[in-house]
N, C-alpha and C positions, 0 to 999 in steps of 0.2 A: 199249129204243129201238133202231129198227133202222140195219144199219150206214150205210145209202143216204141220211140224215136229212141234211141239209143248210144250214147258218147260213139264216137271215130274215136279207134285205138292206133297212137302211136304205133311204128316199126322199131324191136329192141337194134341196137347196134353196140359192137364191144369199141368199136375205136373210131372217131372220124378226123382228119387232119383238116380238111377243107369245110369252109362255111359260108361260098361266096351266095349269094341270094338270099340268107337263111335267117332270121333270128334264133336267137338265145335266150331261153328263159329257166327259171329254176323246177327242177319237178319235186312237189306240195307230195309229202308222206300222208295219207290219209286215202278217202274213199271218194273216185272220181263220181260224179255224177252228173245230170242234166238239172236245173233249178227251174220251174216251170212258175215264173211270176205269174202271177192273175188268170191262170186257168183253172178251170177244176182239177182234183184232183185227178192221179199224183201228183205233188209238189217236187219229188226226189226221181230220177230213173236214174237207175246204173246202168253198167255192163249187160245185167242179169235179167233186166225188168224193172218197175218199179218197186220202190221200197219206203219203211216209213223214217223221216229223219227229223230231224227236232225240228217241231211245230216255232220255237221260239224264233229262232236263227230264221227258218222260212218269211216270219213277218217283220223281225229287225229287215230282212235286205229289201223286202216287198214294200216299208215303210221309205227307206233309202232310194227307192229307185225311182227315174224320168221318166214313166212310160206305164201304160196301162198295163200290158202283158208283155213278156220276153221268156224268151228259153234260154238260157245262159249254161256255159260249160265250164266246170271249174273241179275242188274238190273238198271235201267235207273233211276238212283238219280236227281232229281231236287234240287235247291237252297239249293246243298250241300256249303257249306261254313266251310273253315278249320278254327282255334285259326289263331289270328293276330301276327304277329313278335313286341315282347316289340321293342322298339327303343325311340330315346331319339331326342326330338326337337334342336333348333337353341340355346336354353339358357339353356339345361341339364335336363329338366323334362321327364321321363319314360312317353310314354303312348304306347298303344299296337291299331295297324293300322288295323282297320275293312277291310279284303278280300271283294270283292263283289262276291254274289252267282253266281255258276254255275253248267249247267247239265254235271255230269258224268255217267262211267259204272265201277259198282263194279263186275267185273269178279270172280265165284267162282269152275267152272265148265267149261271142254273142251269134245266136244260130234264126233268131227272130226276133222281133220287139214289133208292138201294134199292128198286130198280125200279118207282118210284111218277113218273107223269110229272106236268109241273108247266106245261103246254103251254097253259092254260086258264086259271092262275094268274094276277096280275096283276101286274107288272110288279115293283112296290115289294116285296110277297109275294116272290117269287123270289129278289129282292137279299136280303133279309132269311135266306132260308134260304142261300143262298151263304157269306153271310158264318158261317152255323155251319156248314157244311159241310167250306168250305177254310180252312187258314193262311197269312198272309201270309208271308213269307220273301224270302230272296235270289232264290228261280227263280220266286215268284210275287207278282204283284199284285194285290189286290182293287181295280178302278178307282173311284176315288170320285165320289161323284154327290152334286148338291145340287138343292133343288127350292127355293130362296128367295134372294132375291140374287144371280139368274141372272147381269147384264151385271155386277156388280163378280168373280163370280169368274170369267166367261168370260175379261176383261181377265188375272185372274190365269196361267188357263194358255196364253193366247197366250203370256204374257212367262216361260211355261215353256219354252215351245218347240212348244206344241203346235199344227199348224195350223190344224187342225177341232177344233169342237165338235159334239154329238151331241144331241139334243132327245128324249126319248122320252115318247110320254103312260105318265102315272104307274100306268093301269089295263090298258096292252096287254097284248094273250094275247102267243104266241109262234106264228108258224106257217112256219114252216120251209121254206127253200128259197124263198119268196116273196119279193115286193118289198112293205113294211108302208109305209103312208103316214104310221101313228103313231110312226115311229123318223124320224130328218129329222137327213141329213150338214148342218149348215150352215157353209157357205164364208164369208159374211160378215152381223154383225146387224147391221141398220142402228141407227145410235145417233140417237137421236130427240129428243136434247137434255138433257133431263132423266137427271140423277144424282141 
């Protein structure tokens, strides 16, 4: 895949009530980009072009991964920081130990692997091979997506922290550098009564 290749931009949306066909995933605050496993360089494309991003993160996920080369779509988290593990001092008091931040990649999307492109694929298809492609780890995350029981787990990762949710039809291709009207940022669902 060539180096000039450029993320597919979501469609913003203020409200959506319906989800049938659609997954749901969380949308990752940080800096979208492309991760070019085992090509020459760039390693990092954004929006913009290529860019330079931490050489470290690049070979933790290039270490972790099933496969010579991939283009993966994900986003470059900064002072991601997980919950602390409770643990218990020298004399028996509970307190829960502050992690120190760090930059990861939340992997949500696979666009190539072994120079076979997957641009055509259908959305769920692609997740599926992601997920044998990369391992999860400290420096990465496979972002998880549901397609059933949208509004209870939407609920969920709001009270994660996350702002946005992310709607994608379950059968989009991938077309790069575009604006897809089947991927939908949504800012707020309207709740329609019914749980």
């Amino acid at each position: 895949m060539e180096a000039d290749v450029a993320p597919q931009r979501p469609r913003s949306a203020h409200e959506r009530t319906g989800a049938d066909g659609y997954v749901l995933e969380p949308e990752w605050a940080g800096t979208r980009a492309l991760l070019r496993i085992g090509h020459p360089e760039p390693h990092f494309v954004g929006y913009h072009g290529a860019f330079e991003g931490p050489r470290e993160l690049y070979e933790a996920v290039g270490v972790g991964a099933r496969c010579r080369t991939a283009v993966i779509d994900g986003v470059l988290v900064t002072e991601f920081s997980e919950e602390g593990d409770l643990e218990l001092d020298p004399v028996g008091n509970a307190f829960i130990r502050q992690r120190t931040p760090r930059t990861i990649f939340a992997a949500f999307d696979l666009l190539e692997v072994d120079g076979e492109s997957l641009l055509e694929v259908p959305l769920l298809e692609r997740k599926r091979h992601l997920e044998g492609v990369l391992r999860p780890s400290t420096n990465v995350r496979l972002t998880a997506y549901r397609s059933r029981d949208l509004r209870s787990w939407r609920d969920t990762l709001m009270e994660q922290g996350f702002g946005r949710v992310v709607l994608k039809d379950k059968n989009s291709t991938y077309r790069p550098g575009s604006t897809n009207d089947t991927w939908l940022v949504v800012e707020k669902i309207k709740d329609t009564g019914r749980r």
